[in-house]
DRENNU-207368 format. One record per residue (C-alpha): residue number from 1; x, y, z. Coordinates in Angstrom, 1 decimal. Each point is the difference from the previous one (the first is absolute). Layout:
<recs>
+-------+--------+--------+--------+
| torlo |     xx |     yy |     zz |
+-------+--------+--------+--------+
|   NUM |      X |      Y |      Z |
...
+-------+--------+--------+--------+
</recs>
This chain:
<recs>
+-------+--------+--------+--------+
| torlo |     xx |     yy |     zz |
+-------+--------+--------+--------+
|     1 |  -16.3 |   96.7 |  202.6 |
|     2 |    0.1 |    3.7 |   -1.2 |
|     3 |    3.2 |   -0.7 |    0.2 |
|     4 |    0.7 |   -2.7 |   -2.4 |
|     5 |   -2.3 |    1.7 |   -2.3 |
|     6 |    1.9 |    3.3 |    0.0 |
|     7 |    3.1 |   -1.9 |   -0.4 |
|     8 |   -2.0 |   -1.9 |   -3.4 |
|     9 |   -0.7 |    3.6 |   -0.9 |
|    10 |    3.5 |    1.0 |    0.1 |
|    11 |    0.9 |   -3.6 |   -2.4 |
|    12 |   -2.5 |    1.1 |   -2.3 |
|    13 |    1.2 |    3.5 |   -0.2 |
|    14 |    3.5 |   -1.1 |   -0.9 |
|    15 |   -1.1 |   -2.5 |   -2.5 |
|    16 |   -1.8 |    2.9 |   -1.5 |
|    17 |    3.3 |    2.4 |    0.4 |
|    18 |    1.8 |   -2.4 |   -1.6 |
|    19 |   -2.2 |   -1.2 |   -3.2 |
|    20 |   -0.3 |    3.7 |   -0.8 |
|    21 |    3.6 |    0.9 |   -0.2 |
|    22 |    1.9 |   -1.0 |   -3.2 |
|    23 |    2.4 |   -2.8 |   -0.3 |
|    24 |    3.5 |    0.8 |   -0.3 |
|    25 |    1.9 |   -1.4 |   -2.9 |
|    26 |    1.2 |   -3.4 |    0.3 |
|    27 |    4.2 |    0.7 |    0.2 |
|    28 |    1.3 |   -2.5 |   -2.1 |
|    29 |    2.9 |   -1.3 |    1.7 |
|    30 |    3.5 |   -0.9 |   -1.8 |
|    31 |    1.7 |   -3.1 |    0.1 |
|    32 |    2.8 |    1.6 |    2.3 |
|    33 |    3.4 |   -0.6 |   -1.9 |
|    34 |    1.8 |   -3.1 |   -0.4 |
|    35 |    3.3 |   -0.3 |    2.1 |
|    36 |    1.3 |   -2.4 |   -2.5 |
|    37 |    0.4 |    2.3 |   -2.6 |
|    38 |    3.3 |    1.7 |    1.7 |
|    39 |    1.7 |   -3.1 |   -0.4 |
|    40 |   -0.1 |   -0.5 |   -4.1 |
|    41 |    1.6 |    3.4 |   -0.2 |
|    42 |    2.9 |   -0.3 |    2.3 |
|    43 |    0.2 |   -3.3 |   -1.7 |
|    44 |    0.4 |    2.0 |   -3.6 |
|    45 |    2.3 |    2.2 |    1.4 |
|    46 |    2.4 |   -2.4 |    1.2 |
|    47 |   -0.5 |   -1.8 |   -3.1 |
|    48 |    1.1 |    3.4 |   -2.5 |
|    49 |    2.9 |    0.5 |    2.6 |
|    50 |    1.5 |   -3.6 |   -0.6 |
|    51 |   -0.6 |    0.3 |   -3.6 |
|    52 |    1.6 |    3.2 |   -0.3 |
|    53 |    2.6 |   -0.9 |    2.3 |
|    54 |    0.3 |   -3.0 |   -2.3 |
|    55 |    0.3 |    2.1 |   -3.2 |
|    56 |    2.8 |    2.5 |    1.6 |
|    57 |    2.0 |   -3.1 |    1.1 |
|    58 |    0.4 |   -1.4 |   -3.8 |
|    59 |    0.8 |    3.0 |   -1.7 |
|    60 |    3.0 |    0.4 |    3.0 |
|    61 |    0.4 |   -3.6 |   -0.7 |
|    62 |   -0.4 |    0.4 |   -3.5 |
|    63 |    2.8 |    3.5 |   -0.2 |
|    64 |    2.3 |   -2.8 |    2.0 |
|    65 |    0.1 |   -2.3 |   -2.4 |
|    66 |    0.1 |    2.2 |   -2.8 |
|    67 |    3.3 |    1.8 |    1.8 |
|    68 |    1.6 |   -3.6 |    0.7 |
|    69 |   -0.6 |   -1.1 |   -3.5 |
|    70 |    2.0 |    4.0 |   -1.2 |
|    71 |    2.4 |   -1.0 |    2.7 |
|    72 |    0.5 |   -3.5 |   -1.4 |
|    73 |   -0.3 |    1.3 |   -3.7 |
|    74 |    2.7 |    2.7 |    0.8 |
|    75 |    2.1 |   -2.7 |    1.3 |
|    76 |   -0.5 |   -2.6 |   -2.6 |
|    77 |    1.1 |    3.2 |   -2.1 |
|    78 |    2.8 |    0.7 |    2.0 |
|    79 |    1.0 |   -3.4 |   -0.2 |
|    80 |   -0.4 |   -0.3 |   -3.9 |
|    81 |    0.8 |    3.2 |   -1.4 |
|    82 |    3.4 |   -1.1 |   -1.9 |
|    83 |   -1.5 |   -3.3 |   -1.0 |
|    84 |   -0.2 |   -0.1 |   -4.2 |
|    85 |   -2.2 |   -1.8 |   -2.3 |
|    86 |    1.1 |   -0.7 |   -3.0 |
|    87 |   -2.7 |    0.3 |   -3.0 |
|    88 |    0.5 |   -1.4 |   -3.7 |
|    89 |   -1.4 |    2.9 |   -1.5 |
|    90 |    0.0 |   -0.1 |   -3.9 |
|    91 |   -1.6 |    1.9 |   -2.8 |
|    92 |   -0.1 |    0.3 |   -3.7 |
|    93 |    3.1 |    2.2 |    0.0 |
|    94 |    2.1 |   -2.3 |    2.5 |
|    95 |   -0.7 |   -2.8 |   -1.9 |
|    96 |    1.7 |    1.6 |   -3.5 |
|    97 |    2.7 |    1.3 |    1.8 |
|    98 |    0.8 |   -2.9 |    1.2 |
|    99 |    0.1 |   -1.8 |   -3.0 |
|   100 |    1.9 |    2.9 |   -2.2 |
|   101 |    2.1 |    1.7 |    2.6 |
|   102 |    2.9 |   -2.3 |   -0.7 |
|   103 |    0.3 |    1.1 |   -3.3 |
|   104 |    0.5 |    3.6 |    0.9 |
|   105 |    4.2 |    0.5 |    0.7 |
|   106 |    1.8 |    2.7 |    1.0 |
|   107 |    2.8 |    1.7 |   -2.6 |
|   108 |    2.7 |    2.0 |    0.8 |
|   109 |    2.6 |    2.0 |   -2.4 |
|   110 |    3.4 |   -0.6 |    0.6 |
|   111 |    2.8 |    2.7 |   -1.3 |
|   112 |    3.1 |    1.2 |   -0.3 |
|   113 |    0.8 |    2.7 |    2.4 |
|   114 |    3.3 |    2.2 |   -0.3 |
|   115 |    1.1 |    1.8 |    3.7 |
|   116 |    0.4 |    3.8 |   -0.8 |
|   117 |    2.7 |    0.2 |    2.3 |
|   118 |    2.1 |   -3.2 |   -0.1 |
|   119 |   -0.4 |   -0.3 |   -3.8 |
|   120 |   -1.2 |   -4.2 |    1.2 |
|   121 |   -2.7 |   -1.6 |   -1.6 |
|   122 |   -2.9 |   -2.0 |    2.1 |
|   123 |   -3.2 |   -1.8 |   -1.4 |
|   124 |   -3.2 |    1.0 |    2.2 |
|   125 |   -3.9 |    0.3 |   -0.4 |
|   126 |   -0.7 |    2.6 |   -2.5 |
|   127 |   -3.6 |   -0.9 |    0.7 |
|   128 |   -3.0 |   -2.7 |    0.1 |
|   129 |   -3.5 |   -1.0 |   -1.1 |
|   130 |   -1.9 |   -3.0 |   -0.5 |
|   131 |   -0.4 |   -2.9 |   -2.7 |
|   132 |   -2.6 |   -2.9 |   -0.8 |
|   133 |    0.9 |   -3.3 |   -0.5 |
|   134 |   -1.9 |   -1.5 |   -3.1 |
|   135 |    1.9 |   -2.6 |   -1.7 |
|   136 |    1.4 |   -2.9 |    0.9 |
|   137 |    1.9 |   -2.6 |   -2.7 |
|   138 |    3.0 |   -2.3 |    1.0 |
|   139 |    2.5 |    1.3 |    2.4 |
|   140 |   -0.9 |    3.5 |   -1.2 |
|   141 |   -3.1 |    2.5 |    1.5 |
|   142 |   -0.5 |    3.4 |   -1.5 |
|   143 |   -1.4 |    2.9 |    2.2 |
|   144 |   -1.9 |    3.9 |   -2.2 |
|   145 |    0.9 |    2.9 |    1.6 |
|   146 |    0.6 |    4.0 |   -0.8 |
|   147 |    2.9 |    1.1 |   -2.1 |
|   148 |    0.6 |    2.5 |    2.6 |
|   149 |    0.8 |   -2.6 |    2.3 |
|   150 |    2.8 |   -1.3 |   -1.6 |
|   151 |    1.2 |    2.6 |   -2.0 |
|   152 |    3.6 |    0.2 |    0.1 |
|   153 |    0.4 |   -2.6 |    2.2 |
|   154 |    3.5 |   -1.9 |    0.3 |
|   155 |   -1.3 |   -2.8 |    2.0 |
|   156 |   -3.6 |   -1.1 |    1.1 |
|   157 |   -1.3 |   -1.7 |    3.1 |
|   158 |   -3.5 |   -1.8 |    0.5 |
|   159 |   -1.6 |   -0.1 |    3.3 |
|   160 |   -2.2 |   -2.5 |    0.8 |
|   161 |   -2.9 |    0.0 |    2.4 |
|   162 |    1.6 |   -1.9 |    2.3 |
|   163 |    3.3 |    1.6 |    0.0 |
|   164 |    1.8 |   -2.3 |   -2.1 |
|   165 |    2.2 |    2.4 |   -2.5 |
|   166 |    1.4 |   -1.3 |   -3.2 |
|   167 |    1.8 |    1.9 |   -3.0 |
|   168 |   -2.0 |    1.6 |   -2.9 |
|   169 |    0.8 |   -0.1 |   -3.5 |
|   170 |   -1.6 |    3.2 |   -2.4 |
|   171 |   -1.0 |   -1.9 |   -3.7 |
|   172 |   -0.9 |    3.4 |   -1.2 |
|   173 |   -2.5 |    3.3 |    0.8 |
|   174 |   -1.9 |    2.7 |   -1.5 |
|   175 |    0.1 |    3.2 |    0.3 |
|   176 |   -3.4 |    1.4 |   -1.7 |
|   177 |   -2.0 |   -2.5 |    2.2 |
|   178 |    1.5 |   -0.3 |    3.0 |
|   179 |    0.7 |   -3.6 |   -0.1 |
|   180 |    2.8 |   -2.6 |    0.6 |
|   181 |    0.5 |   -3.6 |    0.3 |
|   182 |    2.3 |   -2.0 |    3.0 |
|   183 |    1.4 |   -3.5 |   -0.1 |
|   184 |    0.9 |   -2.1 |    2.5 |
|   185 |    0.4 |   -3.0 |    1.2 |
|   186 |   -3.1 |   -2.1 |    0.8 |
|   187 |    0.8 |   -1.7 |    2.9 |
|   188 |   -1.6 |    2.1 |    2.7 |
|   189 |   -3.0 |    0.4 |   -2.1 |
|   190 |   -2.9 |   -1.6 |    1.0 |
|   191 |   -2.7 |    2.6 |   -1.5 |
|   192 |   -0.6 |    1.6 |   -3.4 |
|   193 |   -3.0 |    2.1 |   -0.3 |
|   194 |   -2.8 |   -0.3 |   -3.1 |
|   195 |   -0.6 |    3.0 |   -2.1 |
|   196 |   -3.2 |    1.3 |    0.1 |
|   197 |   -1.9 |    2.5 |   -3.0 |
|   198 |    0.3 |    3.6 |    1.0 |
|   199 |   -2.6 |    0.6 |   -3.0 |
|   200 |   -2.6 |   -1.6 |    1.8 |
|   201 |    0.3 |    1.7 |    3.3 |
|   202 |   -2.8 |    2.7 |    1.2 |
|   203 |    0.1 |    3.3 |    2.1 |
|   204 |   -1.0 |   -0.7 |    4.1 |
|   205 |    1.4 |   -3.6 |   -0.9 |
|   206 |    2.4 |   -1.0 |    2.6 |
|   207 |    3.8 |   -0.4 |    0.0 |
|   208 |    2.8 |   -0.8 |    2.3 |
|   209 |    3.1 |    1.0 |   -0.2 |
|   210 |    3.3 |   -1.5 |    1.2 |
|   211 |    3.8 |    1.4 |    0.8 |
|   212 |    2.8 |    1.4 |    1.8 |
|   213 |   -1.0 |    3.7 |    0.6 |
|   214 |    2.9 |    2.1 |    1.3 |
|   215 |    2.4 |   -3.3 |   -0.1 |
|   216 |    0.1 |   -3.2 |    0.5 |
|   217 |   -0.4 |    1.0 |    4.4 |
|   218 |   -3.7 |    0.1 |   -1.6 |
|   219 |    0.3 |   -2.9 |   -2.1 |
|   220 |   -3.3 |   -2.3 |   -1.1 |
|   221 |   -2.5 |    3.1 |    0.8 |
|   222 |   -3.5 |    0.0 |   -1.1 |
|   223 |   -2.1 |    2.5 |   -0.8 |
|   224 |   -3.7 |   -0.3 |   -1.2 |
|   225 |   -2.0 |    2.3 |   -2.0 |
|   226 |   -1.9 |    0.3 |   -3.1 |
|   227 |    0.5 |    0.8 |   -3.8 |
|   228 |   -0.5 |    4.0 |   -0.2 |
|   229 |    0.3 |   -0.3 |   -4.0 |
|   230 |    0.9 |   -1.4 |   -3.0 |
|   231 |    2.0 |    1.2 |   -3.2 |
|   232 |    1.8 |    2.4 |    2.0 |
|   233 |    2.3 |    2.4 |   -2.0 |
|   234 |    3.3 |    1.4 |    2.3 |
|   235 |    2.7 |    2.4 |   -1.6 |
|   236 |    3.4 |   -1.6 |    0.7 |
|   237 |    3.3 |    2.0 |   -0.1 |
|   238 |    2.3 |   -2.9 |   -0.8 |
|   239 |    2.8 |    2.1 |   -0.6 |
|   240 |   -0.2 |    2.2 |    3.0 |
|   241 |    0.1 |    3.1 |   -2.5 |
|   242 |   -2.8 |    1.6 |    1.0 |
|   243 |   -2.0 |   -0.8 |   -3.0 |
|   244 |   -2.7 |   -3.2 |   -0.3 |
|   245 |    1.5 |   -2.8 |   -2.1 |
|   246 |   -2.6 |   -2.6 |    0.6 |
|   247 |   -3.9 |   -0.5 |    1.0 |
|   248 |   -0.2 |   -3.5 |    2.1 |
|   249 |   -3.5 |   -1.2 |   -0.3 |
|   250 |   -0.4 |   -1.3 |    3.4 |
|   251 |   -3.1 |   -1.1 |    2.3 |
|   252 |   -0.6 |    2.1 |    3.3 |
|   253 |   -0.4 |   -1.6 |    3.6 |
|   254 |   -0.7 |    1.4 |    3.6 |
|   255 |    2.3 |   -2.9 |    1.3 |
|   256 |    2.9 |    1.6 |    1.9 |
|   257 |    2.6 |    0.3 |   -2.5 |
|   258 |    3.7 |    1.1 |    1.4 |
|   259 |    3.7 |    0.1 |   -1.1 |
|   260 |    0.8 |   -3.3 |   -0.3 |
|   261 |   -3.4 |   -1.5 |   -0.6 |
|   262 |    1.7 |    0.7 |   -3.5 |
|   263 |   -0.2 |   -3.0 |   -2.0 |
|   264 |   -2.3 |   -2.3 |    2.4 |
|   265 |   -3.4 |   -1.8 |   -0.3 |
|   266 |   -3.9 |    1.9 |   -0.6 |
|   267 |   -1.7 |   -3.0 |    0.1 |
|   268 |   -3.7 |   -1.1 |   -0.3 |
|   269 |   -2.3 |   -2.1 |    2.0 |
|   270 |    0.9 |   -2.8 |   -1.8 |
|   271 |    3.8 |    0.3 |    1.2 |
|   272 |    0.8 |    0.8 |   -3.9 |
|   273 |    2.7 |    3.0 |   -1.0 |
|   274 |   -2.0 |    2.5 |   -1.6 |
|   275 |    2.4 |    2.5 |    0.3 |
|   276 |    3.9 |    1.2 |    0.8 |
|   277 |    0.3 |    3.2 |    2.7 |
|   278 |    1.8 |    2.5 |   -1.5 |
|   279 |   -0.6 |    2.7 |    2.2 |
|   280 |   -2.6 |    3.2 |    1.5 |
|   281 |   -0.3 |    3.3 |   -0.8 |
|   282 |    1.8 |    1.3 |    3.4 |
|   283 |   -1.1 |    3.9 |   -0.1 |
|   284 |   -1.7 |    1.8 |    3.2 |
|   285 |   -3.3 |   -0.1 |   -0.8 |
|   286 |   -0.3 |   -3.0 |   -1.5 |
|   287 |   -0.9 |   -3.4 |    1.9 |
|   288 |   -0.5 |   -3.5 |   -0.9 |
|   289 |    0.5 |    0.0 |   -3.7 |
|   290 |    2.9 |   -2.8 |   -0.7 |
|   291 |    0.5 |   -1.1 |   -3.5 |
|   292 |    1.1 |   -3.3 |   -1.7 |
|   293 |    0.4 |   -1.9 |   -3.6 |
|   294 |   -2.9 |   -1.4 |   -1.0 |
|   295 |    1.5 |   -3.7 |    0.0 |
|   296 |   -1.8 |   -0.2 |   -4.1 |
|   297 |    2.5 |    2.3 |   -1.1 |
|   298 |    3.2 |   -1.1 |    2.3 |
|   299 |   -0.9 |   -4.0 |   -1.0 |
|   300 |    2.1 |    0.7 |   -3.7 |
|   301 |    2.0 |    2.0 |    1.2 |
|   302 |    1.5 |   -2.5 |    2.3 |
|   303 |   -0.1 |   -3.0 |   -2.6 |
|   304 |    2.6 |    2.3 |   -2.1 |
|   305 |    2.3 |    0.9 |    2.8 |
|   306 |   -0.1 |   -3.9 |    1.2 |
|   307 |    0.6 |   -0.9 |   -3.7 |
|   308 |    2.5 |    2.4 |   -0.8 |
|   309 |    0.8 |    2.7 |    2.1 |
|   310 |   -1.6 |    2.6 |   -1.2 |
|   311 |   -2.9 |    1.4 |   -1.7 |
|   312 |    0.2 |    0.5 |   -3.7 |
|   313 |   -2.1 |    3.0 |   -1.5 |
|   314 |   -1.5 |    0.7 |   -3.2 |
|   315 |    2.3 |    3.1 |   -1.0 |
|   316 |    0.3 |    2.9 |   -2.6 |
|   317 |    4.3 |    1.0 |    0.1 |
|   318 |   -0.7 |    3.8 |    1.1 |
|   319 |    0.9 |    2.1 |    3.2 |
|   320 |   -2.9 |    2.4 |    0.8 |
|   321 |   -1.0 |    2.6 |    1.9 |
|   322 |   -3.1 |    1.6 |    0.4 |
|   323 |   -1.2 |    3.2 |   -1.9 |
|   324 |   -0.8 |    1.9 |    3.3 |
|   325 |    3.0 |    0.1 |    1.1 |
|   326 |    1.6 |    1.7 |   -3.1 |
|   327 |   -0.6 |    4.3 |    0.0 |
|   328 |   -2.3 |    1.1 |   -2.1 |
|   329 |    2.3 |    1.9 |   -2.0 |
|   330 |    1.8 |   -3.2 |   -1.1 |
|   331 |   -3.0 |   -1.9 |   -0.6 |
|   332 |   -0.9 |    2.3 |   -2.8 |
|   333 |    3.1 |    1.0 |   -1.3 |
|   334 |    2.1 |   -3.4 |    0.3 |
|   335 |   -2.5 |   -1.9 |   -0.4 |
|   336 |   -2.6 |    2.4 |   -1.8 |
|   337 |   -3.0 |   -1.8 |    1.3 |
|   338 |   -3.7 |    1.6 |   -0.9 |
|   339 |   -1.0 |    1.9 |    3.2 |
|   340 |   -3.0 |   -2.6 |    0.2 |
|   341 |    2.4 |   -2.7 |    1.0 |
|   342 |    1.1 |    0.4 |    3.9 |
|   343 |    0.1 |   -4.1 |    0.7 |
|   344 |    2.7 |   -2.9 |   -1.0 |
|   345 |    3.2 |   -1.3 |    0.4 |
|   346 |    3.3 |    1.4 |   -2.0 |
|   347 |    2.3 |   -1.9 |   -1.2 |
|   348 |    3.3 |    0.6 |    1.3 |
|   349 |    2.0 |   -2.8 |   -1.4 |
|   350 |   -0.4 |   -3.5 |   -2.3 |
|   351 |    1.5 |   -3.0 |    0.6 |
|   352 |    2.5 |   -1.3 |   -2.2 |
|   353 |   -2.2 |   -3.2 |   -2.1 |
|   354 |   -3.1 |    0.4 |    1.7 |
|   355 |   -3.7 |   -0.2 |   -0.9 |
|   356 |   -0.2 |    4.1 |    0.0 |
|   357 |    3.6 |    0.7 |   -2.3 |
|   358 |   -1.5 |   -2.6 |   -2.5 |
|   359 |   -3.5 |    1.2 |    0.1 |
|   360 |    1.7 |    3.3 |   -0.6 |
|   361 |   -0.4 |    1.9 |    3.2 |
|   362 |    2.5 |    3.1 |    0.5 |
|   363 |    1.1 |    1.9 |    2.8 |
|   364 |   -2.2 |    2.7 |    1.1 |
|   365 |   -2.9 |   -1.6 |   -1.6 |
|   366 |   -3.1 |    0.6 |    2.9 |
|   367 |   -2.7 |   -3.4 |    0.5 |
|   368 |   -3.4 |    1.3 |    0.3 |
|   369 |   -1.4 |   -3.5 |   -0.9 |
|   370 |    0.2 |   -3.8 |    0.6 |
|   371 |   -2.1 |   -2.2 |   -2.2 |
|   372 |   -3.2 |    1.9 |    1.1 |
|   373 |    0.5 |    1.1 |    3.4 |
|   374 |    1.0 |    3.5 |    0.6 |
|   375 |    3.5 |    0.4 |    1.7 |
|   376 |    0.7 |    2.7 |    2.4 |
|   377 |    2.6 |   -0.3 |    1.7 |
|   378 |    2.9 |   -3.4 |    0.5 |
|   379 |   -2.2 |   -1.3 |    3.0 |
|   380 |   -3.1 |   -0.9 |   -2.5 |
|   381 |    2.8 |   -0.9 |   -2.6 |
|   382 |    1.4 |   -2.6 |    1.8 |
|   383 |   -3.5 |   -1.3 |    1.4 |
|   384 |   -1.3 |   -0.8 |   -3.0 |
|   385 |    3.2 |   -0.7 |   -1.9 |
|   386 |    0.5 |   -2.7 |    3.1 |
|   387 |   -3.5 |   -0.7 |    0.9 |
|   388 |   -1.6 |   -0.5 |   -3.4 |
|   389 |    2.9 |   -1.5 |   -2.5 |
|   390 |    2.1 |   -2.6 |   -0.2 |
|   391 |    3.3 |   -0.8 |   -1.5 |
|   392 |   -0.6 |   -0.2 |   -3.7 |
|   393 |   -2.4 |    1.5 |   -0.2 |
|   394 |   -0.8 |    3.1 |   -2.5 |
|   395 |   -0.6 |    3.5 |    1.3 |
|   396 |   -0.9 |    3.3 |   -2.1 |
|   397 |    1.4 |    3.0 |    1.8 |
|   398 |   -1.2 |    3.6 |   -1.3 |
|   399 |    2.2 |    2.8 |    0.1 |
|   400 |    0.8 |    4.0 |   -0.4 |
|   401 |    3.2 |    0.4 |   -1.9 |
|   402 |    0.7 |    3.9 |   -0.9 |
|   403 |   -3.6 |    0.6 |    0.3 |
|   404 |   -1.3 |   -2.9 |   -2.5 |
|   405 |   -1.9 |   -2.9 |    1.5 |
|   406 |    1.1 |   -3.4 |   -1.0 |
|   407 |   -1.1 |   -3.5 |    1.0 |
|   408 |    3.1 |   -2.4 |    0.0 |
|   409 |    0.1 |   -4.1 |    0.1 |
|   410 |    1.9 |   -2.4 |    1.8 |
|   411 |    0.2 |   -3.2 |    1.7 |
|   412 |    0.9 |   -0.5 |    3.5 |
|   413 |    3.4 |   -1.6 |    1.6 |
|   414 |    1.0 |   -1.1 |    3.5 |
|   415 |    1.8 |    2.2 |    2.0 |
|   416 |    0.1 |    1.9 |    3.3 |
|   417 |   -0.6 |    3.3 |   -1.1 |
|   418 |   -2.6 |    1.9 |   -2.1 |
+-------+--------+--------+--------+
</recs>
């Protein structure tokens, strides 16, 4: 019994022990991790492995191709490279030298050669240049081209654009503008060109020119350029003596301009001759500046050589020379001129029933004035004597004579010389 109540005792005591101490937290417990969760990683892993693996294999694939496709171009270009394509390629230029070219020929001067040695006499090229067909009536055609083309020429030869070659005949040339006139036969001609107005042209406008540079082994060449200028003055030595005999009023091109462009096509846009090539100013410095008539002045020109022959000028009947080239000595004791006067033209001789002998002119008599323009020297003589009057017409000439001034009168006749 005492037992059982001891052992109560001892219940009780450990209830009490118990409900006095304090209660230890509550541990929260975790969910322990998921074994799943290993599985969705490996399975990204392999995943960016076969997409990577994926994007290596087409680039290789990709740099495969693009070397078969080099490989097949290079072959294809192997294969091909002499193959030729042939393109219709025209223009504004092609198309008006295709429809003028034709009328461009080829001239060369035939002449008498005599053999130093042997004494024998031989006819050879003395030299060539260009022409330009322009008229065509009946059997006959009729080509413009320089006088220093065909100066003293014994026979003449035309050469076509095709290489046909036919005999020339020279109806007549002038010296002071550079000019001469061909017949031949028309029946290779199949093109005549249209003249065009030179007046009307403007610098920067373009122009073509056509001929046989160096020869006819460049026959039919074509150079384009531009006009430079217009109304052009250029002293010309005619003579070869050293002294100018002659401004040419001329227009000025950058179109290549060589020996033997002489006498050949500058053209315009329209295909229409607007000039004849004369020549270039050939000095070291100097580049691009070719010259040729303006085809305004040449046109009656070559009416009168096709007409007659030759050009018939208004002249006075006197031989001159000009003042500066007499001392000064003799100017004012042979031909006791006032100091003031240092410009003209002295008369050195008067033709036999001429406009000057019966206008009263004498020898030694010095031409200060024409009309109203001042003369000083034979080059602005002769321009405005054959620039600005006409057969028949009347011209007032003023003159020293032993120190007087005198204004004589007289009316103009045809002739060749002043």
């Amino acid at each position: 019994m005492d037992d059982e109540r001891r052992e109560e005792g001892r219940e009780e005591g450990r209830e009490e022990m118990e409900r006095q101490q304090p209660i230890p937290p509550v541990e929260t417990k975790r969910e322990p991790k998921r074994r799943g969760s290993f599985w969705p990683a490996l399975l990204g892993a392999l995943l960016g492995g076969v997409i990577v693996f994926s994007v290596m294999m087409y680039a290789t694939d990709s740099s495969s191709t693009s070397d078969v496709a080099t490989s097949k171009t290079t072959e294809v270009k192997s294969n091909s490279e002499h193959a030729q394509v042939s393109m219709d390629i025209s223009s504004e230029v092609t198309d008006v030298v295709g429809d003028v070219a034709n009328a461009v020929v080829g001239i060369t001067n035939i002449q008498t050669v005599q053999d130093f040695w042997s004494s024998t006499t031989s006819t050879q090229e003395a030299g060539s240049g260009s022409g330009v067909l322009y008229k065509k009536e009946g059997d006959k055609a009729y080509i413009v081209t320089n006088h220093h083309v065909v100066e003293n020429s014994e026979q003449l030869e035309i050469s076509f654009d095709d290489g046909t070659k036919v005999e020339g005949k020279l109806i007549g040339s002038d010296l002071w503008t550079d000019l001469a006139v061909v017949e031949i036969d028309a029946e290779h001609v199949d093109t005549v060109i249209e003249f065009g107005d030179s007046d009307a042209l403007k610098r920067g406008e373009s122009v073509i020119a056509i001929g046989n540079p160096l020869g006819l082994g460049f026959a039919g060449s074509v150079t384009v350029g531009v006009i430079s200028g217009k109304d052009r003055s250029i002293p010309m030595d005619l003579n070869k003596d050293g002294n100018v005999d002659w401004q040419a009023d001329v227009l000025q091109t950058d179109a290549a301009i060589n020996p033997g462009n002489s006498g050949g096509a500058l053209i315009n846009m329209a295909g229409q001759l607007i000039g004849i090539n004369s020549m270039k100013i050939s000095e070291a410095t100097v580049e691009g500046i070719g010259l040729a008539i303006p085809i305004n002045i040449a046109l009656p020109i070559i009416e009168h050589l096709e007409e007659t022959g030759q050009v018939n000028r208004p002249t006075m009947g006197v031989s001159l020379l000009d003042l500066q080239q007499i001392p000064i000595q003799q100017q004012q004791q042979t031909l006791n001129l006032p100091e003031k006067v240092t410009e003209g033209v002295v008369v050195t001789d008067v033709m036999p029933n001429s406009s000057a002998i019966q206008a009263g002119v004498k020898k030694y008599d010095t031409i200060v004035q024409l009309d109203e323009e001042k003369v000083t020297d034979m080059v602005s003589l002769r321009k405005y004597l054959y620039n600005k009057k006409e057969i028949g017409d009347p011209l007032k000439i003023t003159v020293y004579r032993d120190g007087k001034k005198l204004d004589l009168e007289m009316v103009l006749k045809d002739g060749n010389t002043f």
